[in-house]
KOLPANU-779163 format. One record per atom (N, C-alpha, C, O): residue in one letter; x, y, z. Coordinates in steps of 0.2 Angstrom, whole numbers, plus 5000, padded with zeros to 4 digits. Last residue first. Layout:
% residues N
AXYZ ...
END
This chain:
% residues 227
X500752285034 X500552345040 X500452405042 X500252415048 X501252165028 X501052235025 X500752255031 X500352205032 X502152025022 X501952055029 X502052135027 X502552165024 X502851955010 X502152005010 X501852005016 X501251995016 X503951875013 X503351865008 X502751895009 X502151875009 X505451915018 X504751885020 X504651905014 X505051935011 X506552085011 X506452005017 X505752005018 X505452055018 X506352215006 X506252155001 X506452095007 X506252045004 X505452335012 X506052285011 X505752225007 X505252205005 X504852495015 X504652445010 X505252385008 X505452375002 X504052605026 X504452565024 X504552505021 X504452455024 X503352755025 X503352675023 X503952655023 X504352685019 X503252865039 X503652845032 X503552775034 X503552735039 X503052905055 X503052965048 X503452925040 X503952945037 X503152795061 X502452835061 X502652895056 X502152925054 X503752705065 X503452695058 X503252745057 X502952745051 X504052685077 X504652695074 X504552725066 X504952755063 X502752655083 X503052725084 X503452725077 X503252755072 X501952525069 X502452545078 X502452625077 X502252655072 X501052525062 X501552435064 X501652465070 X501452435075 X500452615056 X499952565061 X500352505065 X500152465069 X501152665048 X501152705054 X500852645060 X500952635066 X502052525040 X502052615043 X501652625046 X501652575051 X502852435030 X502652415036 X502552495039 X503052535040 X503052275021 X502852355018 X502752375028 X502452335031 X504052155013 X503652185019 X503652245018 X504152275015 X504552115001 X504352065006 X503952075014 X503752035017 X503552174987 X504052184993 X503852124998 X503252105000 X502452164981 X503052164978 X503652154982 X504152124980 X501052144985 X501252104979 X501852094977 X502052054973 X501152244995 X501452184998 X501552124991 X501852084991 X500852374992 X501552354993 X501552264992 X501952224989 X499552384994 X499652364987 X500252354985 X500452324980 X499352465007 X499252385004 X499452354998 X499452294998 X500052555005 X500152535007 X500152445006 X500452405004 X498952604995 X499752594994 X500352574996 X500852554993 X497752605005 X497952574998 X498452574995 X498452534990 X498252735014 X498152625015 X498252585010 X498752555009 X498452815004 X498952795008 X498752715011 X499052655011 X496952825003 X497552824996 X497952795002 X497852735003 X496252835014 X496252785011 X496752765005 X496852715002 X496852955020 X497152915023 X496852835018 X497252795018 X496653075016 X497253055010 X497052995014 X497152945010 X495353115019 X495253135013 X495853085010 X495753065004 X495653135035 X495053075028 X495053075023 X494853015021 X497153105040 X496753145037 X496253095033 X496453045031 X498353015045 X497753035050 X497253095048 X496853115052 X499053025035 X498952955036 X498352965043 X497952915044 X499553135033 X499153125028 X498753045031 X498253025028 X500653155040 X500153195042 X499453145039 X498953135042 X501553045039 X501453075042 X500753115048 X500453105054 X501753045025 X501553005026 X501153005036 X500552985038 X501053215016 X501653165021 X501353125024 X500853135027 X500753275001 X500553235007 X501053195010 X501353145008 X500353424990 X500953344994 X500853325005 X500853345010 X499753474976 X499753464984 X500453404986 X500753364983 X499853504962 X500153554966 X500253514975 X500653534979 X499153414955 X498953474958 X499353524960 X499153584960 X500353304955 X500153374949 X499753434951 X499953494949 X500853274969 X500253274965 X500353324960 X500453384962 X501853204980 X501753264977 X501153234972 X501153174970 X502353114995 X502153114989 X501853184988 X501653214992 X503453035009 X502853085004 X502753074999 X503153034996 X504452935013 X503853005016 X503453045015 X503153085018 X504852775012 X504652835008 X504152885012 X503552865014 X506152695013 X505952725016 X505452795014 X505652855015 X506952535005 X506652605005 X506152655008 X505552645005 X507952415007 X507552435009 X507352515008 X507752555010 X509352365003 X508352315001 X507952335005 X507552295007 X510552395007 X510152445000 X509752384999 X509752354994 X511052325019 X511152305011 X510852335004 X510752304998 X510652405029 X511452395028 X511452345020 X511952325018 X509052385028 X509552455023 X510352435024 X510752445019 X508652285034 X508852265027 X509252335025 X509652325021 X510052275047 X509352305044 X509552285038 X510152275036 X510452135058 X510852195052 X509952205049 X509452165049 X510152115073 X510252085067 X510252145061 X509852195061 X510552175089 X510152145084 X510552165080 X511052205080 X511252245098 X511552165095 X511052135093 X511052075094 X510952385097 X511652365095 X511852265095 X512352235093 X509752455086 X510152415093 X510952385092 X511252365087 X509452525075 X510052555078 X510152495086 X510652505089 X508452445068 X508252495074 X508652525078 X508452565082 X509452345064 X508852355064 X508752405073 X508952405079 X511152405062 X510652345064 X509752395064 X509652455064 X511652495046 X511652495054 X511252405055 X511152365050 X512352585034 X512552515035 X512452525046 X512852545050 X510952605021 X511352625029 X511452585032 X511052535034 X509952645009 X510552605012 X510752655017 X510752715017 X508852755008 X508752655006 X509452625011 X509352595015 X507752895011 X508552875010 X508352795010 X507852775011 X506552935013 X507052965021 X507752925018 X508252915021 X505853025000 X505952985003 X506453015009 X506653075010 X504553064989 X504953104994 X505053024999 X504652995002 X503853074972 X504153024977 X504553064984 X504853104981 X503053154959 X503653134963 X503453114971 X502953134974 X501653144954 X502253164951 X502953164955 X503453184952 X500353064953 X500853064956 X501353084950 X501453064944 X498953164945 X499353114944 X500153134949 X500453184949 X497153154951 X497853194951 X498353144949 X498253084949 X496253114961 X496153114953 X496653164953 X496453224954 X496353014973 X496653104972 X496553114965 X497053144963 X496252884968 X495852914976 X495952984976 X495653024980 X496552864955 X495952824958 X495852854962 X495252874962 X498052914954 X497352934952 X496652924952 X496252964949 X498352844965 X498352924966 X497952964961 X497653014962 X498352704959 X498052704964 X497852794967 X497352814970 X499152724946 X498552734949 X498152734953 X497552754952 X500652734952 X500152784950 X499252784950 X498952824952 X500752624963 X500652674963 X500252724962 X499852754965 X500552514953 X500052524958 X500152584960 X499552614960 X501252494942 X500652474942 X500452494946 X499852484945 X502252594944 X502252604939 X501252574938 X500852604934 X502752564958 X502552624956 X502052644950 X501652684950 X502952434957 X502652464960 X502252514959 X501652524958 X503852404946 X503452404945 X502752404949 X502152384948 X505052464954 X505052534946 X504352484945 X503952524943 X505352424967 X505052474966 X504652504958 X504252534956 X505752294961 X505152294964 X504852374963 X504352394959 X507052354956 X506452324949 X505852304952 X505352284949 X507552374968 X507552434961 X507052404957 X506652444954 X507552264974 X507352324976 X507152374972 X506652414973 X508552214966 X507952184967 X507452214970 X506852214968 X509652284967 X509352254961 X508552234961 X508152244956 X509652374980 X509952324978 X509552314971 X509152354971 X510152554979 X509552494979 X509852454976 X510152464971 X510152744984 X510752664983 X510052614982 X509552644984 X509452874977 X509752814982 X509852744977 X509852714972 X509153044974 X509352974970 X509452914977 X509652934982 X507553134978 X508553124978 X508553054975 X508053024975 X506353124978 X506753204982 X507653204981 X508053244983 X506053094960 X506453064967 X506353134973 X506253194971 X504753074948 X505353104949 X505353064958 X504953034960 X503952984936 X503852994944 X504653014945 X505052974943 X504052954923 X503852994925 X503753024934 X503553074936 X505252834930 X504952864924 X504652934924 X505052984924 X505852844942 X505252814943 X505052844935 X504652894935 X507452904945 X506852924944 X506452864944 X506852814945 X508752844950 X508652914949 X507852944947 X507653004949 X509652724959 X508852744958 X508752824955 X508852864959 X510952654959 X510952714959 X510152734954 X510152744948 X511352464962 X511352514956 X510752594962 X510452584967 X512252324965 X511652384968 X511852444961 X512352454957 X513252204965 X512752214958 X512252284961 X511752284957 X513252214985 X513652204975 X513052194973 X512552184976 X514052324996 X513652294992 X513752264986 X514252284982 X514652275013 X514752265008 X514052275003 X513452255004 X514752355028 X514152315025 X514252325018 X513952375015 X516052345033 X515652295037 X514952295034 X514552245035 X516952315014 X516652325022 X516252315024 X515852285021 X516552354998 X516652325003 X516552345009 X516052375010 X515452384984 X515952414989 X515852364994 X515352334996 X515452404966 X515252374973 X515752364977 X516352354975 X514852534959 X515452494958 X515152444966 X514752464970 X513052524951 X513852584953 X514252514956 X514052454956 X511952554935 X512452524941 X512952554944 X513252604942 X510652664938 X511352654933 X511652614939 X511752634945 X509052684931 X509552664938 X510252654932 X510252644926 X507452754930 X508152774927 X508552744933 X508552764938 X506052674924 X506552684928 X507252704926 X507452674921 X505252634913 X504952644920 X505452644927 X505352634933 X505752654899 X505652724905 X505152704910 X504752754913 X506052544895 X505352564895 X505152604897 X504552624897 X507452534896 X507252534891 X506552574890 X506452614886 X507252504911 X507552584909 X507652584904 X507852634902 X506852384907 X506552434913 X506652504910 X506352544907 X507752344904 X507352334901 X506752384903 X506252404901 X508752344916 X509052334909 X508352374905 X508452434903 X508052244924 X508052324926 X508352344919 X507852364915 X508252114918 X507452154917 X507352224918 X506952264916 X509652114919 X509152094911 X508752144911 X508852194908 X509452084933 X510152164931 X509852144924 X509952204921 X508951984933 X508852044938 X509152104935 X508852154934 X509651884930 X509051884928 X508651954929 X508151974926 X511051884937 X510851894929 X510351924929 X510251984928 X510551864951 X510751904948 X510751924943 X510651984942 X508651774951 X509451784951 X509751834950 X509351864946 X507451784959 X507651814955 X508451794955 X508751784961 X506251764969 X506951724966 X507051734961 X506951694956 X505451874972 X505951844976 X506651794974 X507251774977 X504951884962 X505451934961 X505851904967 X506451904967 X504151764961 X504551774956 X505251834955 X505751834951 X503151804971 X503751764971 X504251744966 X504851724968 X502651934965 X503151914971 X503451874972 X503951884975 X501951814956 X502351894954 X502751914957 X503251934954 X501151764964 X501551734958 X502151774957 X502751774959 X500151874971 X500751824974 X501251794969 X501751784971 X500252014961 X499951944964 X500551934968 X501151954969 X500052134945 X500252114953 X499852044955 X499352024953 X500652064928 X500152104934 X500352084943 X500552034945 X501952074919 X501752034923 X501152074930 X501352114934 X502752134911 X501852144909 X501552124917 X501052154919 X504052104914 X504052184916 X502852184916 X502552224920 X504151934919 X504051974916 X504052034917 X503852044923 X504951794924 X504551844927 X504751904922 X505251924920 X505051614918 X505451684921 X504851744921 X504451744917 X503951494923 X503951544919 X504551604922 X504351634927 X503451424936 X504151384931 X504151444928 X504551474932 X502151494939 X502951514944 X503551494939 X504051524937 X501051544931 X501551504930 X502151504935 X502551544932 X500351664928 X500051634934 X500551554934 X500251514937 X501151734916 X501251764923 X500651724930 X500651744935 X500751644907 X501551654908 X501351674918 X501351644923 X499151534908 X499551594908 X500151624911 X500051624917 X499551374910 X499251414912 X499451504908 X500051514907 X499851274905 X499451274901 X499251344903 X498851374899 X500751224912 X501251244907 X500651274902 X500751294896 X500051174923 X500451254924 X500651264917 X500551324915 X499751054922 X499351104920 X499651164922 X499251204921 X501250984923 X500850984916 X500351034916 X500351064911 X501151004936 X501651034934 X501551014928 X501951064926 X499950924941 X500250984943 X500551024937 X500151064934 X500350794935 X499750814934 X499950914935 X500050954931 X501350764946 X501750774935 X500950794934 X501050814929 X500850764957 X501050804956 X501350814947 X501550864944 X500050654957 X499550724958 X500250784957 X500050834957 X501050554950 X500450554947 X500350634948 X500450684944 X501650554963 X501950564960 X501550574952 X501950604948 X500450494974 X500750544974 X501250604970 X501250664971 X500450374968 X499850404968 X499950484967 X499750524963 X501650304972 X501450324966 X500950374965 X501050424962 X501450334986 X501750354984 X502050394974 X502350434972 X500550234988 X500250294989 X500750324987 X500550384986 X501050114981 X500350134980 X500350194981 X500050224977 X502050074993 X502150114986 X501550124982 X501750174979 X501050055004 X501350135005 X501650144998 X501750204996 X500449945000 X500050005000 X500450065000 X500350114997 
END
């Protein structure tokens, strides 16, 4: 009986892995990960295993499509080494309050973040178009929270971005801050919030802790813990 169940077993899975190939690219995990590819868990997991090549192609491809200006920069050693990290300058249309360090993976979560969800989500809830980004900065070689004998921040590796506002064509700018206890901004802001977790390993602001209470935080560690 137990090779019986074993076969059985080995049947429900080549079954599996035969109806994947039938599925559409982006509901396929075997499928390398696309720039089209809509938001989901598939989609996330797919940035999560990204390899290096595969990674540095699609930013490549990105900044082809103008949903990103990044240029690689040299990789640096010491107590927080980085390699393959490339130099964030805009969001296509979406300008920076400044440029930052981001690992690869960070860089091409962020550019199809913005790109699918961001913007329209600020045209959805502010019938306005998101026009620049204001952040508190991505790499800093610290531990989490500045403790001294916890575990290295995702920022000592540029996979994490810290973002504090936004600007609108209208003219208006909302801080994560302020706007996250107004009626009018705080359901766009939830929702952007929310809409991190398709991409990033964890999105985390005002509702997580104190520490959080003025700026999203958006790493690439876990599978979608959003707060």
């Amino acid at each position: 009986m137990k090779g019986k169940s074993v076969i059985v077993w080995l049947i429900i899975i080549g079954a599996g892995v035969a109806g994947y190939r039938h599925l559409p690219s982006y509901y396929n995990p075997f499928v390398p990960l696309r720039l089209s590819d809509p938001p989901g868990k598939i989609t996330q997991f797919k940035l999560r295993k990204l390899e290096a090549a595969q990674c540095a192609a699609l930013l490549v491809e990105a900044n082809q499509q103008g949903l990103i200006t990044a240029q690689p920069v040299a990789d640096s050693k010491g107590t927080c080494p980085l390699t393959n990290a490339v130099r964030v300058r805009d969001f296509g249309p979406v300008k920076l309050s400044s440029s930052f360090l981001a690992s690869c993976p960070l860089a091409l979560s962020s550019a199809l973040f913005v790109q699918q969800q961001a913007r329209p989500l600020t045209q959805q809830f502010m019938a306005s178009e998101l026009v620049r980004i204001e952040h508190l900065g991505s790499y800093a070689c610290r531990n989490i929270y500045h403790r001294e004998n916890a575990r290295l921040s995702e920022h000592a590796t540029a996979d994490a971005l810290d973002i504090s506002g936004f600007r609108l064509a209208n003219g208006q700018q909302v801080s994560v801050l302020r706007g996250w206890k107004v009626e009018k901004t705080q359901p766009w802001l939830q929702a952007m919030l929310s809409a991190s977790c398709n991409y990033y390993g964890n999105g985390l602001g005002p509702n997580y802790n104190a520490a959080h209470a003025n700026h999203f935080h958006l790493g690439m560690r876990g599978y979608g813990l959003c707060r």
